[in-house]
mmCIF file of the C-alpha atoms, coordinates in Angstrom:
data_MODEL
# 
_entry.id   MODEL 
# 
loop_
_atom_site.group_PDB 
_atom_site.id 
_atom_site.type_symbol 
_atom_site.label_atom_id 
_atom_site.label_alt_id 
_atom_site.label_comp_id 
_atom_site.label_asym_id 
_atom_site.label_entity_id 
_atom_site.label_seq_id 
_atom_site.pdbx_PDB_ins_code 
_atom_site.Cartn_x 
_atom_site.Cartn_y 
_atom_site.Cartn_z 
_atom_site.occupancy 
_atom_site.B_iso_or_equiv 
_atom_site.pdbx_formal_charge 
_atom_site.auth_seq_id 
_atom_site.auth_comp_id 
_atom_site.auth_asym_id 
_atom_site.auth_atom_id 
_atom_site.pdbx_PDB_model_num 
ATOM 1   C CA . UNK A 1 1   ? 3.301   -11.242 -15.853 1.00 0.00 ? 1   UNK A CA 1 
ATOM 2   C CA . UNK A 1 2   ? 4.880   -9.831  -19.016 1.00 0.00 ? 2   UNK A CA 1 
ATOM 3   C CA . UNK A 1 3   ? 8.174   -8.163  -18.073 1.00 0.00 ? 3   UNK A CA 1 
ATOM 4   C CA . UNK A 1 4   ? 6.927   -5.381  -20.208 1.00 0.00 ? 4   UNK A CA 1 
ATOM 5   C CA . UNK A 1 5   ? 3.796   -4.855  -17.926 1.00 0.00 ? 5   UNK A CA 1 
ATOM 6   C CA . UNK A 1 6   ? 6.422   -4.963  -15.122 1.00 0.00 ? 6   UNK A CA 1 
ATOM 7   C CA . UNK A 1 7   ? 8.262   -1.989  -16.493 1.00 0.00 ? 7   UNK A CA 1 
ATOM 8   C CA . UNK A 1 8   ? 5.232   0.049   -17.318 1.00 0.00 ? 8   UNK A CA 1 
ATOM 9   C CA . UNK A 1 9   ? 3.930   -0.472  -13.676 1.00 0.00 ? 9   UNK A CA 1 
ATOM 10  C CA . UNK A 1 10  ? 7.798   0.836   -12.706 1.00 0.00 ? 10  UNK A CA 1 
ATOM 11  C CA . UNK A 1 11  ? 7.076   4.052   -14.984 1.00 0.00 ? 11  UNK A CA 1 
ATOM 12  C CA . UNK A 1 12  ? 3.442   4.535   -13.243 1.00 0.00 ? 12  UNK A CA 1 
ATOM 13  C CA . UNK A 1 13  ? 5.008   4.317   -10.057 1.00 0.00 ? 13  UNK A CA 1 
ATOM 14  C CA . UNK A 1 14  ? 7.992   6.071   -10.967 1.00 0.00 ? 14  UNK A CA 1 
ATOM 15  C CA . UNK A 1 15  ? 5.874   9.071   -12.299 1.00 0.00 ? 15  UNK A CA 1 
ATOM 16  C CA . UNK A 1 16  ? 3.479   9.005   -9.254  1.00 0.00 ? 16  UNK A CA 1 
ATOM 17  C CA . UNK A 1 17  ? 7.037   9.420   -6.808  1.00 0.00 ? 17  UNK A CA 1 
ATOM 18  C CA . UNK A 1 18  ? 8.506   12.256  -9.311  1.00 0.00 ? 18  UNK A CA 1 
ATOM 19  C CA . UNK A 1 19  ? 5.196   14.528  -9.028  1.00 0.00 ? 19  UNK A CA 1 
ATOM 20  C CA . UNK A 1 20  ? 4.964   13.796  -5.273  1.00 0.00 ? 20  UNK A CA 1 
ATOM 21  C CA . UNK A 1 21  ? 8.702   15.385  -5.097  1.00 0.00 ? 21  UNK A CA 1 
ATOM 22  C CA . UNK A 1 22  ? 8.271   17.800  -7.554  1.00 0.00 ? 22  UNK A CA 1 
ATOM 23  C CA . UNK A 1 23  ? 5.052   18.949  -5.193  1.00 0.00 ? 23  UNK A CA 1 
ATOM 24  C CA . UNK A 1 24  ? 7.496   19.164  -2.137  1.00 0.00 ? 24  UNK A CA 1 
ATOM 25  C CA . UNK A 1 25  ? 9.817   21.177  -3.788  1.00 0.00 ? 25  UNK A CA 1 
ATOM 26  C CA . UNK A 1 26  ? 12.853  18.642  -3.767  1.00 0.00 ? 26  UNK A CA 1 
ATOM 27  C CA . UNK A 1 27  ? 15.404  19.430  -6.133  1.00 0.00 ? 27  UNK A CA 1 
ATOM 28  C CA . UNK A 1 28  ? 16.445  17.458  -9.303  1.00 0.00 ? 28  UNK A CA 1 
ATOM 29  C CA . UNK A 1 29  ? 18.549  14.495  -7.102  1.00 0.00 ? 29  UNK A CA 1 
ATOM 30  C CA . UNK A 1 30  ? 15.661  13.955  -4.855  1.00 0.00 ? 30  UNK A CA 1 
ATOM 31  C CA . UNK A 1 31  ? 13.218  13.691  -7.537  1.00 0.00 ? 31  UNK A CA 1 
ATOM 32  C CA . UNK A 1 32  ? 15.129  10.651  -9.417  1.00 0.00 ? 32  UNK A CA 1 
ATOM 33  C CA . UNK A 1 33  ? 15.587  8.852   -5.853  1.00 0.00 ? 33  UNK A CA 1 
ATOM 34  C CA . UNK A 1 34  ? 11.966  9.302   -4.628  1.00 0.00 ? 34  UNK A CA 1 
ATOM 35  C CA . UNK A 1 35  ? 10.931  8.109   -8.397  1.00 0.00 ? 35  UNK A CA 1 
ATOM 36  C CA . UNK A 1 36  ? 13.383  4.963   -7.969  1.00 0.00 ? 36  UNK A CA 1 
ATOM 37  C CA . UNK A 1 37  ? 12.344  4.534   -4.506  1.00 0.00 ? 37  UNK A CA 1 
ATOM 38  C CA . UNK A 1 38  ? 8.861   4.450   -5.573  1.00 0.00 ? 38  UNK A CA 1 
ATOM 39  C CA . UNK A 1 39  ? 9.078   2.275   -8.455  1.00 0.00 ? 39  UNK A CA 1 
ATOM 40  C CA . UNK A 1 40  ? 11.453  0.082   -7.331  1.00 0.00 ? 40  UNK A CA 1 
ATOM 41  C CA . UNK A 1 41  ? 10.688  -0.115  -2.921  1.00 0.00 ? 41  UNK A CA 1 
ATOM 42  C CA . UNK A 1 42  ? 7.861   -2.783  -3.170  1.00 0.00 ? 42  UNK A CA 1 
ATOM 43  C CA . UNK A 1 43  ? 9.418   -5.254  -5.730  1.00 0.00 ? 43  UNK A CA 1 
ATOM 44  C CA . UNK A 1 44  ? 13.042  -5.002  -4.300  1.00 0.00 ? 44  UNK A CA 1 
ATOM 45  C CA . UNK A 1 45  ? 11.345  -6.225  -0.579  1.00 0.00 ? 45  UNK A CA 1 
ATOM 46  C CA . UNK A 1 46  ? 9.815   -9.121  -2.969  1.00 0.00 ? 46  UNK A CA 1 
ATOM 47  C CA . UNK A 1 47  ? 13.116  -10.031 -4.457  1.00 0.00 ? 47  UNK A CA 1 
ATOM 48  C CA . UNK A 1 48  ? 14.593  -10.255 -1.299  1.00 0.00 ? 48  UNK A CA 1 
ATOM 49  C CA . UNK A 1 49  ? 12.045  -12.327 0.303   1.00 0.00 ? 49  UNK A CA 1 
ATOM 50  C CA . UNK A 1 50  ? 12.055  -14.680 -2.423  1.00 0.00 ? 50  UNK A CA 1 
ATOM 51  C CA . UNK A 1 51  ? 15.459  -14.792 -2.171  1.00 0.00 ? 51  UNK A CA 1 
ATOM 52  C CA . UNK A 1 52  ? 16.534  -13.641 -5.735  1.00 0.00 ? 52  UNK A CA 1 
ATOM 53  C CA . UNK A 1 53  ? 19.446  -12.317 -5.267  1.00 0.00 ? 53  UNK A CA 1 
ATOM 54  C CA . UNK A 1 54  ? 20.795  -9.909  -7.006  1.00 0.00 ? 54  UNK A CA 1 
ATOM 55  C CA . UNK A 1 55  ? 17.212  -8.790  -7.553  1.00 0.00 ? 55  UNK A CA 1 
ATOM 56  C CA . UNK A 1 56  ? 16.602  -7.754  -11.382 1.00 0.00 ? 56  UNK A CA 1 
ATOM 57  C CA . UNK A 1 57  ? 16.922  -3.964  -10.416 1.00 0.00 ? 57  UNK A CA 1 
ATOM 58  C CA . UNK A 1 58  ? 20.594  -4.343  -9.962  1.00 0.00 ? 58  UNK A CA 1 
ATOM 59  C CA . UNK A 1 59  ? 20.777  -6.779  -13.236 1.00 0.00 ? 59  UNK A CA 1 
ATOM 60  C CA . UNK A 1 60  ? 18.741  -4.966  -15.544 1.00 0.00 ? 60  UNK A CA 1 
ATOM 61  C CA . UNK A 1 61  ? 19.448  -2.286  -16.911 1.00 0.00 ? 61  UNK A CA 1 
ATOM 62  C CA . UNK A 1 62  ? 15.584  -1.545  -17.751 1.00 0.00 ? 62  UNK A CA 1 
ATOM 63  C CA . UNK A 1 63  ? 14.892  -1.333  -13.650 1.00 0.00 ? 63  UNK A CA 1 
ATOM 64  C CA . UNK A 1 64  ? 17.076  1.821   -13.178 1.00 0.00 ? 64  UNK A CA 1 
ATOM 65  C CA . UNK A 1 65  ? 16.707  3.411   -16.896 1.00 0.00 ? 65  UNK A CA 1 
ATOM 66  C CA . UNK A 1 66  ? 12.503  3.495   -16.639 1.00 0.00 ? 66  UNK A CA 1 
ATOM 67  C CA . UNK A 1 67  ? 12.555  5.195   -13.393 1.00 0.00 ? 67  UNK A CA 1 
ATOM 68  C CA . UNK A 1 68  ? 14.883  7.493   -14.206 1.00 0.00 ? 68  UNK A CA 1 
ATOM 69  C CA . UNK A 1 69  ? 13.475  8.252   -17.706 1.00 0.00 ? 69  UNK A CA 1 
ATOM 70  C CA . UNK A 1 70  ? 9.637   8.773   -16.215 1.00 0.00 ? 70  UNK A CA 1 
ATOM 71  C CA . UNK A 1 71  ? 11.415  11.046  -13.673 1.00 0.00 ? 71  UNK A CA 1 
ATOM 72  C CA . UNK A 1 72  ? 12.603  13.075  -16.485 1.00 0.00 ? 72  UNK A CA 1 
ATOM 73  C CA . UNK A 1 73  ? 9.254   13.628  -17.903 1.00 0.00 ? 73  UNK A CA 1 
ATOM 74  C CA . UNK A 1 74  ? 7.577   14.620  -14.678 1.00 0.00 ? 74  UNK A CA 1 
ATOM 75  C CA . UNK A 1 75  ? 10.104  16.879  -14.579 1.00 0.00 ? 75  UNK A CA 1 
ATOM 76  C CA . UNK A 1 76  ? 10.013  18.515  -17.551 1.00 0.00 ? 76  UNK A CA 1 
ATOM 77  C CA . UNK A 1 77  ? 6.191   18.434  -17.760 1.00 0.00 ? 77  UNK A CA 1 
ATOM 78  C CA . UNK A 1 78  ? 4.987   18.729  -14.448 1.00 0.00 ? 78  UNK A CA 1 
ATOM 79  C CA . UNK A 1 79  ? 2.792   21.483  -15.416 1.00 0.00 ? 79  UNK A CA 1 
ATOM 80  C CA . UNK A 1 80  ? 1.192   19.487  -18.298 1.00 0.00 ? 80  UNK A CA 1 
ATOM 81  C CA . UNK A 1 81  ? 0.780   16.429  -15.414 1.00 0.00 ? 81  UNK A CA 1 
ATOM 82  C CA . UNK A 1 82  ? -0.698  18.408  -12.433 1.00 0.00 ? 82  UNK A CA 1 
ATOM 83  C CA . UNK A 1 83  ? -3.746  19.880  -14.856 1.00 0.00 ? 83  UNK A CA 1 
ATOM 84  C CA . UNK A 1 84  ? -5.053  16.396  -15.563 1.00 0.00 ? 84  UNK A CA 1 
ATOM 85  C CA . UNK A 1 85  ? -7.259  15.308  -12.381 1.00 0.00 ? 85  UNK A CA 1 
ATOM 86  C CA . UNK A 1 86  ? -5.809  13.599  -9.686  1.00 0.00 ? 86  UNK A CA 1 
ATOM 87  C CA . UNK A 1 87  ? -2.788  12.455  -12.050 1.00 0.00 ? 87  UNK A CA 1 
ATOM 88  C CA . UNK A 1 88  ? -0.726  10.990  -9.178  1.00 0.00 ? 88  UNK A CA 1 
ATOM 89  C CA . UNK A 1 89  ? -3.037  9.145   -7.853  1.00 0.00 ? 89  UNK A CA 1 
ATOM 90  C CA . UNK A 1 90  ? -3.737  7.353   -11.710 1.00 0.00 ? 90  UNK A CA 1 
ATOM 91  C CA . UNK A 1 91  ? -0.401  6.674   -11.895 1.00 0.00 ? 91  UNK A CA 1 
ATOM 92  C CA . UNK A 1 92  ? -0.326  5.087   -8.312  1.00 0.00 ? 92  UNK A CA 1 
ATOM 93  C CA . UNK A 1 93  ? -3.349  3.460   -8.972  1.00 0.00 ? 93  UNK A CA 1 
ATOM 94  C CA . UNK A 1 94  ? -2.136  2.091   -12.389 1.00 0.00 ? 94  UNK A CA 1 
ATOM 95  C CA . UNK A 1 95  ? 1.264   0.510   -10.346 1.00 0.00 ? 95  UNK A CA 1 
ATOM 96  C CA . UNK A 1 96  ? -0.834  -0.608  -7.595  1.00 0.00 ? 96  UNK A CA 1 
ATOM 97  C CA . UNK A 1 97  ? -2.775  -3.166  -10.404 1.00 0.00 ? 97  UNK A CA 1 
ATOM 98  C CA . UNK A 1 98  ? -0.021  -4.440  -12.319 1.00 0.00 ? 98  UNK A CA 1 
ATOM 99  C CA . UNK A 1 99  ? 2.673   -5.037  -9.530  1.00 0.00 ? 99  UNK A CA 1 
ATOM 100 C CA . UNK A 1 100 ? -0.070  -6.805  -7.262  1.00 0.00 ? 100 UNK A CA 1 
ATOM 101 C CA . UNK A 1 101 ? -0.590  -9.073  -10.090 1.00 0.00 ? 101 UNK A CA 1 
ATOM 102 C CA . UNK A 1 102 ? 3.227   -9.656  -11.105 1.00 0.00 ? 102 UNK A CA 1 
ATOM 103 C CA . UNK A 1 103 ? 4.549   -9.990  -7.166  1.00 0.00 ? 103 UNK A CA 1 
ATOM 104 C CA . UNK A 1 104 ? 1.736   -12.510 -6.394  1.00 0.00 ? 104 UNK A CA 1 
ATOM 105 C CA . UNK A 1 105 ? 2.382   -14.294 -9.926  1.00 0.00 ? 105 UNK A CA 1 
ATOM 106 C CA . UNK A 1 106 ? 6.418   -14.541 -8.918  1.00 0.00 ? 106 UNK A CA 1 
ATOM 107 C CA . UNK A 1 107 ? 5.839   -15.768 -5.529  1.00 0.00 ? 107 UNK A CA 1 
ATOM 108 C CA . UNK A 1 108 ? 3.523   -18.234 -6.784  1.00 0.00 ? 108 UNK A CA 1 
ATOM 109 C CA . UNK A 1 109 ? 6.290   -19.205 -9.485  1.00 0.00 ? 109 UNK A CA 1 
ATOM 110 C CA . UNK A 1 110 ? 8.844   -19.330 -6.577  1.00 0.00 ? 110 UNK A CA 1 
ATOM 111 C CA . UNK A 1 111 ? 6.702   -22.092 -4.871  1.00 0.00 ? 111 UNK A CA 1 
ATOM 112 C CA . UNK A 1 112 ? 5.443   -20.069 -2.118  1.00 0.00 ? 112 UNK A CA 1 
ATOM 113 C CA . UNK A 1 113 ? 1.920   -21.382 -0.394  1.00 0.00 ? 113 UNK A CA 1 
ATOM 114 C CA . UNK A 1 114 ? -1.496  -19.397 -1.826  1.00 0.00 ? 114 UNK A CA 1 
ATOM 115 C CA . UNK A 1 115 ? -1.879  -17.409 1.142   1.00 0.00 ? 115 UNK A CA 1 
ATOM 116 C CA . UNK A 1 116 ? 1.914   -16.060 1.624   1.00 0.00 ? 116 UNK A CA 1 
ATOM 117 C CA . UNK A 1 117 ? 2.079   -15.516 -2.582  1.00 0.00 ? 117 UNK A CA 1 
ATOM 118 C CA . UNK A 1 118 ? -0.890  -13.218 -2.100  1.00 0.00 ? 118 UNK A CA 1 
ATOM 119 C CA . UNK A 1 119 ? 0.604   -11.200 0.691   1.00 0.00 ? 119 UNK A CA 1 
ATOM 120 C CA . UNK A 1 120 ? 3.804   -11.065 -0.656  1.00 0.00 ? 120 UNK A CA 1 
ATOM 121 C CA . UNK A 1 121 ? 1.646   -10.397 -4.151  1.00 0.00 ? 121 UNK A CA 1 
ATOM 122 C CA . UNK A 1 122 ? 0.166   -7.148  -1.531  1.00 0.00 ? 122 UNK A CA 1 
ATOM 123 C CA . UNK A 1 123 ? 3.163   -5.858  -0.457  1.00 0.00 ? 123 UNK A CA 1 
ATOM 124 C CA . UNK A 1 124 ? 4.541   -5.475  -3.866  1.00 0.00 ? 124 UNK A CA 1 
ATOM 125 C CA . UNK A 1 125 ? 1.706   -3.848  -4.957  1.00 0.00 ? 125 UNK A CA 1 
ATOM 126 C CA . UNK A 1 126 ? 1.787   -1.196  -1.565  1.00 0.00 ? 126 UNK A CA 1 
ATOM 127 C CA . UNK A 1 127 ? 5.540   -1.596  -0.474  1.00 0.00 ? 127 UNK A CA 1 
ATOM 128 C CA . UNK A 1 128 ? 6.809   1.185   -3.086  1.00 0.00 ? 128 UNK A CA 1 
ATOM 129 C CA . UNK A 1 129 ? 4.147   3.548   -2.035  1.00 0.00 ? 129 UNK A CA 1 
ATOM 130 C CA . UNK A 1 130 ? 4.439   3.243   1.898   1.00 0.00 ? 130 UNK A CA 1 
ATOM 131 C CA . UNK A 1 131 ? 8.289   4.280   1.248   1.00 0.00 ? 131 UNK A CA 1 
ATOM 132 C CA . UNK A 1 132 ? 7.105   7.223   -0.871  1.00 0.00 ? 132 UNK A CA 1 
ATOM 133 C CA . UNK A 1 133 ? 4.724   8.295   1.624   1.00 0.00 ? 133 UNK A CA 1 
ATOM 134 C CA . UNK A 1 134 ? 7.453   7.745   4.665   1.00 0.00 ? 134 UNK A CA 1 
ATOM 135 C CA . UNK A 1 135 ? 10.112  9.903   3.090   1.00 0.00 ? 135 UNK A CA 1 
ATOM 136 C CA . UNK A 1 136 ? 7.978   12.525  1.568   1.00 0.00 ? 136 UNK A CA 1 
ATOM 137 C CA . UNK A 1 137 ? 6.841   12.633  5.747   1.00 0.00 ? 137 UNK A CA 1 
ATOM 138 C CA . UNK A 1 138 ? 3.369   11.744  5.125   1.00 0.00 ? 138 UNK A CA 1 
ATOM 139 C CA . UNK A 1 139 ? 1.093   9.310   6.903   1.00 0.00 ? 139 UNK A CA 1 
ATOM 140 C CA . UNK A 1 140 ? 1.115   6.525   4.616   1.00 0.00 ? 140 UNK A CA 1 
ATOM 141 C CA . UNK A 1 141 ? -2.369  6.063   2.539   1.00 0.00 ? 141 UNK A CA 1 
ATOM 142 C CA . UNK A 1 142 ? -2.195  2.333   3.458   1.00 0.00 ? 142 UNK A CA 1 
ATOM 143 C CA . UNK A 1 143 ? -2.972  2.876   7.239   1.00 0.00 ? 143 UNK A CA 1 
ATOM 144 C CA . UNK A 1 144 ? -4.563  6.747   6.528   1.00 0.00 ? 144 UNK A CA 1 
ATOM 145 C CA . UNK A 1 145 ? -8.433  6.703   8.165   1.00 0.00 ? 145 UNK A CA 1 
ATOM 146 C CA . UNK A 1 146 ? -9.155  9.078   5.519   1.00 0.00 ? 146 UNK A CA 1 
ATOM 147 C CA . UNK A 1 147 ? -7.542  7.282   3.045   1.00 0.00 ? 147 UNK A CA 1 
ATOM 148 C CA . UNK A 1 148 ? -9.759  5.885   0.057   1.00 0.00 ? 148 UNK A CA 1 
ATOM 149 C CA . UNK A 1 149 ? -9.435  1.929   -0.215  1.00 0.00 ? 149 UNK A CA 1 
ATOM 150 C CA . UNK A 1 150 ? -6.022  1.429   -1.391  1.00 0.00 ? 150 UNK A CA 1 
ATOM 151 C CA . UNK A 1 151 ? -4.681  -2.014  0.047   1.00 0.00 ? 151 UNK A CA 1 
ATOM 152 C CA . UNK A 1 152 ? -8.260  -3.761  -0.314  1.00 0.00 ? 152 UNK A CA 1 
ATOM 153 C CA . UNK A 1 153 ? -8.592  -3.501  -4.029  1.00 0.00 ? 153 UNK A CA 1 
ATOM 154 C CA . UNK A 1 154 ? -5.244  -5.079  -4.479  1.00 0.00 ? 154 UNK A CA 1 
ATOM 155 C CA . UNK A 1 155 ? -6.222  -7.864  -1.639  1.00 0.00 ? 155 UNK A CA 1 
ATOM 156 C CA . UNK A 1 156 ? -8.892  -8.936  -3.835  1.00 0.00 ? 156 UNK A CA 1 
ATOM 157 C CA . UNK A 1 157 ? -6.907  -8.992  -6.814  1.00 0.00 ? 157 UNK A CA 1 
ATOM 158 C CA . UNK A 1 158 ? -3.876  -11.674 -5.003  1.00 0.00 ? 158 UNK A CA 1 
ATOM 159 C CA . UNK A 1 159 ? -6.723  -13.532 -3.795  1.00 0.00 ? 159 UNK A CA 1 
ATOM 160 C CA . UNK A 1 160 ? -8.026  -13.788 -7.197  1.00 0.00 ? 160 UNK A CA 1 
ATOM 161 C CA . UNK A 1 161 ? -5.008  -14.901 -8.469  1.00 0.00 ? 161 UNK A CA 1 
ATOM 162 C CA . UNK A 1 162 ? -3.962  -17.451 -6.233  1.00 0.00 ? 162 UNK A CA 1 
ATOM 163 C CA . UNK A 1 163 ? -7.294  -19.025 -6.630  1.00 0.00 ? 163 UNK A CA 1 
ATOM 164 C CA . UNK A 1 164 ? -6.995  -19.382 -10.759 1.00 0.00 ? 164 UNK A CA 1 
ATOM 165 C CA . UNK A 1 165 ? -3.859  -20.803 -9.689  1.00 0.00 ? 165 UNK A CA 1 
ATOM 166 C CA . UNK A 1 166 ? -4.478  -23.672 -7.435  1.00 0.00 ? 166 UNK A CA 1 
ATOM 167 C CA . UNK A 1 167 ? -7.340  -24.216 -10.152 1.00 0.00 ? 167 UNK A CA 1 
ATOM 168 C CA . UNK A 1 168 ? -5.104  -24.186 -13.004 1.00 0.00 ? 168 UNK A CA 1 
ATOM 169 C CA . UNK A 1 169 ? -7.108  -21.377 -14.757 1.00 0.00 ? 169 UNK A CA 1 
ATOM 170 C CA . UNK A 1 170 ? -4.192  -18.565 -14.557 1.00 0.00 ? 170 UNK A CA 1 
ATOM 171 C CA . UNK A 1 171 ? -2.873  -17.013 -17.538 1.00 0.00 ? 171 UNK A CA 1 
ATOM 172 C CA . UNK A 1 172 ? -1.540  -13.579 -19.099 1.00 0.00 ? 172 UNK A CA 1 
ATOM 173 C CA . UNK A 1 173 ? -4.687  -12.556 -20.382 1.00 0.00 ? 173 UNK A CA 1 
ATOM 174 C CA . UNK A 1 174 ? -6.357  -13.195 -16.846 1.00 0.00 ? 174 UNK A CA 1 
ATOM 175 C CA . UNK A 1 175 ? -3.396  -11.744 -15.108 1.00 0.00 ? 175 UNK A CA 1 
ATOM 176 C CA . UNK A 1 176 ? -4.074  -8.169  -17.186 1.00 0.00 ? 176 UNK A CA 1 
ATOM 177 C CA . UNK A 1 177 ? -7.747  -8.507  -16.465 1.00 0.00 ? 177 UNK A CA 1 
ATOM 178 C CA . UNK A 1 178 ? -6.815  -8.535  -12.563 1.00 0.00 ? 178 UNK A CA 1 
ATOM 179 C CA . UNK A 1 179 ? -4.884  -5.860  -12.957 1.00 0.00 ? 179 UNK A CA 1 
ATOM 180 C CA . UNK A 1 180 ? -7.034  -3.580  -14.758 1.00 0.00 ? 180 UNK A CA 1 
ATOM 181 C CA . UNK A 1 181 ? -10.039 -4.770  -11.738 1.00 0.00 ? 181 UNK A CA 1 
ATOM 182 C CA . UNK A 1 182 ? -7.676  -3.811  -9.431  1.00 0.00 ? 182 UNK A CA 1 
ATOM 183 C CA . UNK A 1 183 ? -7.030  -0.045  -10.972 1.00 0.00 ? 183 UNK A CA 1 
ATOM 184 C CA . UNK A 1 184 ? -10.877 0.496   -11.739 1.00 0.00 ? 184 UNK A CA 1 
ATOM 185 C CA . UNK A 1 185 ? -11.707 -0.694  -8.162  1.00 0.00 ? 185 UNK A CA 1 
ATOM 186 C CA . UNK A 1 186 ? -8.708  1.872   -6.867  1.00 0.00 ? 186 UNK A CA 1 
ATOM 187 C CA . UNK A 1 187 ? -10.195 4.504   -9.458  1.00 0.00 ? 187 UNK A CA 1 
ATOM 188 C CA . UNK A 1 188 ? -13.674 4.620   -8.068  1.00 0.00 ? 188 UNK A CA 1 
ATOM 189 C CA . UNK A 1 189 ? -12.896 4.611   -4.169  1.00 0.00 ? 189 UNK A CA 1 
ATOM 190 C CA . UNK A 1 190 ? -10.862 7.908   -5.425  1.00 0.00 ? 190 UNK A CA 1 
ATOM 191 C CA . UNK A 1 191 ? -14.223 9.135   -7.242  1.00 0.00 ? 191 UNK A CA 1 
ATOM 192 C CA . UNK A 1 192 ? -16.940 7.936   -4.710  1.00 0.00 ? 192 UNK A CA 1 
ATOM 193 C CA . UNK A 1 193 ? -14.781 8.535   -1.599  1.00 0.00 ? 193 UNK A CA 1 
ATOM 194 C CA . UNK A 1 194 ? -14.817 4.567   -0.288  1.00 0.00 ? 194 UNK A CA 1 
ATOM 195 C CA . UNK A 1 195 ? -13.091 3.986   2.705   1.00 0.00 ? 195 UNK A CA 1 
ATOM 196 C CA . UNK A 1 196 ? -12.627 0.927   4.154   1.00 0.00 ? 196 UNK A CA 1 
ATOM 197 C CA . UNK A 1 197 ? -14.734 -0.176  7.675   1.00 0.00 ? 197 UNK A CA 1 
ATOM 198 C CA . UNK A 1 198 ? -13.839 1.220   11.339  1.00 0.00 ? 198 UNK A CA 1 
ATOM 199 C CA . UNK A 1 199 ? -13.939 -1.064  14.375  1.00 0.00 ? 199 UNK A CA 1 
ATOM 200 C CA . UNK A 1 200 ? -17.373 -1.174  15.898  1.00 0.00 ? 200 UNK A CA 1 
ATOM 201 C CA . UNK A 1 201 ? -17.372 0.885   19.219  1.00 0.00 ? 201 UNK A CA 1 
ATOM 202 C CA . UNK A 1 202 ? -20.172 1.274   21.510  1.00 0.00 ? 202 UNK A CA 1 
ATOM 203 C CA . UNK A 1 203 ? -21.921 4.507   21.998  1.00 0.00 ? 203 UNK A CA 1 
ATOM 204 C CA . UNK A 1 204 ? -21.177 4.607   26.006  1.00 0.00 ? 204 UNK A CA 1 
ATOM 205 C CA . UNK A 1 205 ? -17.748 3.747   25.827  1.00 0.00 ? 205 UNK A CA 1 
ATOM 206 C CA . UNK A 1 206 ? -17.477 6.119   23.442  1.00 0.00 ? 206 UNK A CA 1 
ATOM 207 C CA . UNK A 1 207 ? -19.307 9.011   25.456  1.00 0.00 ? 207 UNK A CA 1 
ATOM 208 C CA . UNK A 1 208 ? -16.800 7.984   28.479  1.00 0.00 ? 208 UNK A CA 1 
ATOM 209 C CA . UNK A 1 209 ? -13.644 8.249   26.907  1.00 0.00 ? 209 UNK A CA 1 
ATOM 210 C CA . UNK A 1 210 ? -14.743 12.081  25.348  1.00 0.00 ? 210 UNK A CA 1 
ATOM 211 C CA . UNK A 1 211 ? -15.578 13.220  28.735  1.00 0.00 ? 211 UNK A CA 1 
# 
């Protein structure tokens, strides 16, 4: 993944944390941190797992300046933000896509087998959001029942990956098409309400445990 498709999946997250705040009414401090938190949760838990140490966020300037810039804008035009449709989830859905594709494409890169890159690949992609979700004291939209699908999409998209990769087929242009799968995938469970399947119960057990 193109470190600059890194850092603009940082600023969709980051913005996607700010409005969340900004909707709880934190104040100016607890807007940056739940931006950073957000943008930086899912990729930090990669870093450590992978054992890259210090992970960029603490080497980079980039990693702390995007965060904190997009945290400036939702805070200055919040109002502008909130009339678009669903604009937090865009932006969520926008960092879900490109930091599935760069966490799987590092762990992959780090040696790690298929099946571990595309977990790790998932909870890069999800990690970021579940801490958003935690401290703004929500139930997190990964484990939700109502929740539209939100770790499937990006379960397809490591899967993908990995599998160009053991076949030698994986590139940048690939890598951005996975990405943008993964957001359009996100985009219509939003529009068409898909939600991913309940365990199969049967009718008298279930009549037995209501009365």
């Amino acid at each position: 993944m193109h470190p600059a498709l890194d850092l603009i999946g940082i600023f969709a997250f980051a913005i996607s944390g700010a409005l969340l705040a900004i909707q709880r009414d934190f104040d100016v401090v607890g807007i940056a941190i739940l931006s950073m938190i957000t943008a930086l949760g899912g990729g930090l838990l990669r870093d450590l797992v992978l054992g890259d140490t210090p992970p960029p966020a603490f080497t980079q300037w980039e990693y702390l300046a995007v965060p904190l810039a997009a945290s400036a804008v939702a805070f200055v035009a919040h109002p502008e933000l909130e009339r678009l449709t669903q604009t937090l989830l865009v932006f969520d859905a926008v960092g879900l896509g490109l930091f599935c594709v760069a966490g799987t494409v590092k762990a992959l890169e780090h040696g790690l087998p298929s099946i571990a890159a595309a977990s790790l690949g998932v909870t890069t992609a999800v990690g970021g959001g579940v801490l958003l979700d935690v401290i703004a004291r929500e139930t997190p939209a990964l484990v939700r029942p109502d929740s539209e699908l939100y770790a499937v999409p990006a379960v397809g998209g490591a899967l993908g990956i990995v599998i160009a990769w053991e076949l030698d087929a994986y590139d940048a242009a690939l890598g951005a098409a996975i990405a943008v799968a993964i957001f359009a995938i996100r985009g219509l469970a939003l529009r068409r309400h898909w939600h991913g399947s309940r365990a199969w119960q049967r009718r008298g057990a279930s009549v037995q445990r209501e009365n």
